[in-house]
N, C-alpha and C positions, 0 to 999 in steps of 0.2 A: 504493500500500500504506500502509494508517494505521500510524502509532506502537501503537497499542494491538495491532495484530496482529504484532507485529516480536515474536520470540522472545529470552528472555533470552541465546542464543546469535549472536544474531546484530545487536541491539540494544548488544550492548558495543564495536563500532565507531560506534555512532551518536554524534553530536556529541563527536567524538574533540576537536576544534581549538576547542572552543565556550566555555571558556574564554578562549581572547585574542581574544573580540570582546565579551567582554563590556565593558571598557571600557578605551579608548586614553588612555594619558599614564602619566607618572610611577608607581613604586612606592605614593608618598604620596595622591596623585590617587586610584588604584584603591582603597585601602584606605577612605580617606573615601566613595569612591562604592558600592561596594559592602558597608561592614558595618551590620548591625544594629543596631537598637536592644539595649539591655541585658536589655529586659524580653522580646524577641522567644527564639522556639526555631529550630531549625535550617530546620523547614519554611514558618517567617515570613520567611524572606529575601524581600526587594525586590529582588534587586540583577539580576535581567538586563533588560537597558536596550535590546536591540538585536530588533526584534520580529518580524526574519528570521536564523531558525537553520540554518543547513545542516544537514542528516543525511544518512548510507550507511548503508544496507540494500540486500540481495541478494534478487534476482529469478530463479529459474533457474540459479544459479552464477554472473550476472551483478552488477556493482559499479551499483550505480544510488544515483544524489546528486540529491535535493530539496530546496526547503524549506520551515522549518514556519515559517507566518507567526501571529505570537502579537498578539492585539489588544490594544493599551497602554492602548486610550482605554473599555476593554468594564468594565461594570461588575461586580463577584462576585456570580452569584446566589444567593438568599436559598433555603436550602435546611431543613429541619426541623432541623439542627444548631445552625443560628442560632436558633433558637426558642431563649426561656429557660426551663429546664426546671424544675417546680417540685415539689420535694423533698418527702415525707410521713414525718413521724415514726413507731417502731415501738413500736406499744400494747403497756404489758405485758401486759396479758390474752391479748394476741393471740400475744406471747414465749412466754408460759408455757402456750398450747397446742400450741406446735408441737414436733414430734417430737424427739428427742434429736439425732438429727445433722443437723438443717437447726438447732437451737437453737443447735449448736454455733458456728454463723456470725455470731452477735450478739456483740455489741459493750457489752450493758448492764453498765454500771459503770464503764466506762472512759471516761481522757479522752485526746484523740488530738489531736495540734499537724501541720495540712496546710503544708509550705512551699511559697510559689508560689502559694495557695492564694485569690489574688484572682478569678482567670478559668481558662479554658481545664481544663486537664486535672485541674490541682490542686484547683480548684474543684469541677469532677465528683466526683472522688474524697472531697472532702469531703463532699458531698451523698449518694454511697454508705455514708456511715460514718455517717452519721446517718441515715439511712433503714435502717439492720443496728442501732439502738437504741443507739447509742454516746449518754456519758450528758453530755459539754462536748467542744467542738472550739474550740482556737486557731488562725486564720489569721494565718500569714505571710508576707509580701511586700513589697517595697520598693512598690509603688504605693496610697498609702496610702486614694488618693479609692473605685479600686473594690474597693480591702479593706472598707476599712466597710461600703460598700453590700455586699457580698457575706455579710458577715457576717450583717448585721442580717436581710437578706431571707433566709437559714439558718433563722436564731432563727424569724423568723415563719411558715417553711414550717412547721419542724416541732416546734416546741418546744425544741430541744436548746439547752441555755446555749453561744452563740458569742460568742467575743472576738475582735478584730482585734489584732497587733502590727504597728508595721511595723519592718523588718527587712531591714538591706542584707548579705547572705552576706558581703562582703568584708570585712567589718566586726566583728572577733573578739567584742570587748565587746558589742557592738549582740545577735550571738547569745547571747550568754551573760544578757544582760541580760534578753531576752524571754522564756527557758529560764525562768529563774527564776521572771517573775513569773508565767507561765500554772502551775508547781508549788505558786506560793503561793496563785495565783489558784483551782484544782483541788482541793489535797490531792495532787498529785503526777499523773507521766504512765505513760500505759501503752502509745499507741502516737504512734508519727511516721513520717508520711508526704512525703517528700523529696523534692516534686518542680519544686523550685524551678530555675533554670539558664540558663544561656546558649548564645549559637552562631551564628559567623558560617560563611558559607560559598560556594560560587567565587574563591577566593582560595588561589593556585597555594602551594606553598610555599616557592617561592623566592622568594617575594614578601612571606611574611607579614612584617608586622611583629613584634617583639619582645614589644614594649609590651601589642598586642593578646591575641599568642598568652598571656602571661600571665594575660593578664587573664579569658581563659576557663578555665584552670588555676586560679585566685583562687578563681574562684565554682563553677565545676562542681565541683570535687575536693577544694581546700581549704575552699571552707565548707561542701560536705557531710561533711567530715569534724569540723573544729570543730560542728556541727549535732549529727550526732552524737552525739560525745563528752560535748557538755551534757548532753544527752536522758537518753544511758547513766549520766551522772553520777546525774540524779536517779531512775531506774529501779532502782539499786545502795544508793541509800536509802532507798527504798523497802520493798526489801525483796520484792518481787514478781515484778521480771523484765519483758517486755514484750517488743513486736514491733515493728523499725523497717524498713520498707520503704524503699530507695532508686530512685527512678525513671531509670533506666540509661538504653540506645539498645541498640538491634541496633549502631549505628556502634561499638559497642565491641566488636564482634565478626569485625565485616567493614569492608570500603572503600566509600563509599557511591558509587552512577555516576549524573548523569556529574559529578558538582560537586564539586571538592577542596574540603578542609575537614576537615586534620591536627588542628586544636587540639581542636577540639570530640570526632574520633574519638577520639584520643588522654586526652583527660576521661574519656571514658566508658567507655573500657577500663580506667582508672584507678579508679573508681567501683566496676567490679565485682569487680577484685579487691580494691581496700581490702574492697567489704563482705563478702568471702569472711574477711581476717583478722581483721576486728570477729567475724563470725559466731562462729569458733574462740576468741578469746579472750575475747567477755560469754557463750560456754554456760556456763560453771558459775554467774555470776549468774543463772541463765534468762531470758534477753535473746537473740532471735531474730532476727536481721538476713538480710533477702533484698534484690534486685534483681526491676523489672520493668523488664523495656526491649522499649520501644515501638517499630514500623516507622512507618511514613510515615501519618502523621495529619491529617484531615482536620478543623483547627481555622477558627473565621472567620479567623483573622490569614491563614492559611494560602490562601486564597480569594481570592488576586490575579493578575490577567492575568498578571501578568509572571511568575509562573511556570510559565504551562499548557503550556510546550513540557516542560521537565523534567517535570511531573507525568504527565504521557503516556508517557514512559518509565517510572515510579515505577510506575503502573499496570499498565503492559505488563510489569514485572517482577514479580509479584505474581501469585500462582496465583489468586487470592480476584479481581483483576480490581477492587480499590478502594481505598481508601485505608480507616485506621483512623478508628471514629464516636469522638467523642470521651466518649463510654460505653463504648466497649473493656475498658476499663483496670479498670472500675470492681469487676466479681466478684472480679478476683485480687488486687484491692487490700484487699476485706474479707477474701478468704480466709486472707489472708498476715497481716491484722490481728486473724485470729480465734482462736480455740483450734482452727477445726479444722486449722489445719495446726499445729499443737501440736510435731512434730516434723521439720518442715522449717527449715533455717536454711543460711546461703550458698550460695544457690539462687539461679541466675539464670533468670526466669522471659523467654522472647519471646515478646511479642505482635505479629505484623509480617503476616499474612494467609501467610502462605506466602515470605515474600521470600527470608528464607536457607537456605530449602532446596535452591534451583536453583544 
């Protein structure tokens, strides 16, 4: 019986123990070997090392143990996700023919600050914001090599004025600093898109470190909250109000199986109700703050052997039968950026193919 056919009922016994084989020694040992990089998300983990997993799953009312051998040494195939997708500006003439409520989903006049906004989802969403007629995009991100390039090749898809900052979340002034100069740089902001963050995860919790567990608290919570608060700083000077989108998790809603991973869920539970009291207290500035929180996405980072035993389950838990393209994200990101949700605000929007409904 495959993984992919195992039911989210009966799939929640599968790799119950799969955890302590991921890797033997010390508290400090497992921690080094299994966390992430800083600039990784949750579905970038590396960290299972052992390329025979046991699983239970039932046969007839019968207890039946196999297992999934995972190839360490197989290369990620190159699938049309990896393709670099190349963005096209929106013509005014072409704005100003279209009907009043598709117009409403444009972006002309404003400028919008992507955090995260080098690669992966941030990036997309940036390319949707400019491709909805948005009129300058600031990207930020602490990786400053494919910030630039990410930028420029923006600028040249589609014409829209983009800048790079780089920009470490943990780092209060660093935020405040870039805040600033993309308002001086603009004439001021109208939207931000927050999908910058971290996350490690297979890492039991009586195991975590302190140190770490912090340090996902730092960046996912507290510098989208300082993020924020700049943004909102200069939208209140403005005088006009604006929309800031925070890019959440389903993990902030549920427990994610089969791989612990408290800090990060716990972030983004955090995330969504911060941006529930943002939401209530910038309405009378007209400053709209939502959440989108993503399921299980299918990014290249995310395209490693070493995870195909979990992602089979991720799968098999999923009505839809796939993982998220990393254009998912992209409609709800202008929607949420646009006037037409005009009167939506602390709204947690999930995109997850079906996952937390079972």
């Amino acid at each position: 019986m495959s993984l992919m056919m195992i039911p989210r009922r009966v799939a929640v016994t599968a790799l119950r123990s799969f955890p302590t084989h991921i890797v033997r020694g010390s508290a400090p040992q497992m921690m080094r070997a299994i966390s992430t990089t800083a600039s990784s998300k949750l579905q970038h983990s590396q960290s299972i090392t052992n390329p025979n997993i046991k699983v239970t799953h039932f046969e007839d009312g019968k207890r039946v143990q196999e297992n999934v051998e995972v190839d360490v040494g197989a290369a990620a195939p190159i699938v049309a996700a990896d393709v670099p997708y190349i963005a096209s500006g929106l013509q005014a003439k072409v704005r100003e023919a279209l009907p009043t409520t598709i117009k409403n989903f444009t972006l002309a006049g404003k400028t919008a600050i992507v955090s995260g906004g080098a690669r992966g989802l941030g990036l997309n969403m940036a390319q949707a914001l400019a491709e909805a007629g948005v009129d300058n995009i600031a990207l930020i991100d602490v990786n400053e090599e494919a910030g630039v390039k990410a930028a420029q090749d923006l600028q040249d898809q589609t014409g829209v004025k983009v800048i790079f900052v780089k920009v470490d979340l943990r780092n209060d002034e660093d935020i405040q600093a870039a805040v600033t100069q993309v308002a001086q740089t603009f004439g001021g902001i109208n939207v931000l898109v927050n999908s910058a963050g971290i996350a490690e995860s297979n890492i039991p919790a009586e195991l975590y470190d302190g140190q770490a567990f912090r340090k996902t608290i730092d960046v996912n919570l507290i510098g989208c909250f300082v993020l924020n608060q700049a943004v909102a700083r200069e939208m209140i000077k403005g005088g006009e109000g604006g929309s800031i989108v925070n890019i959440a998790s389903m993990s902030g809603t549920i427990v994610n199986y089969p791989q612990p991973q408290c800090a990060y869920n716990a972030s983004k539970a955090a995330v969504i109700m911060l941006t529930k009291c943002l939401a209530a207290e910038w309405a009378p500035h007209a400053i709209r703050v939502n959440t989108i929180s993503p399921g299980y996405m299918d990014t290249a980072l995310n395209r490693v052997p070493a995870l195909d035993a979990q992602k089979k389950i991720w799968v098999a838990q999923t009505p839809q039968k796939r993982l998220g393209a990393v254009s998912d994200l992209n409609g709800l990101a202008v929607y949420l950026a646009s006037d037409a949700s005009a009167y939506m605000t602390g709204s947690d929007s999930i995109i997850d193919g079906g996952y937390t409904v079972w």
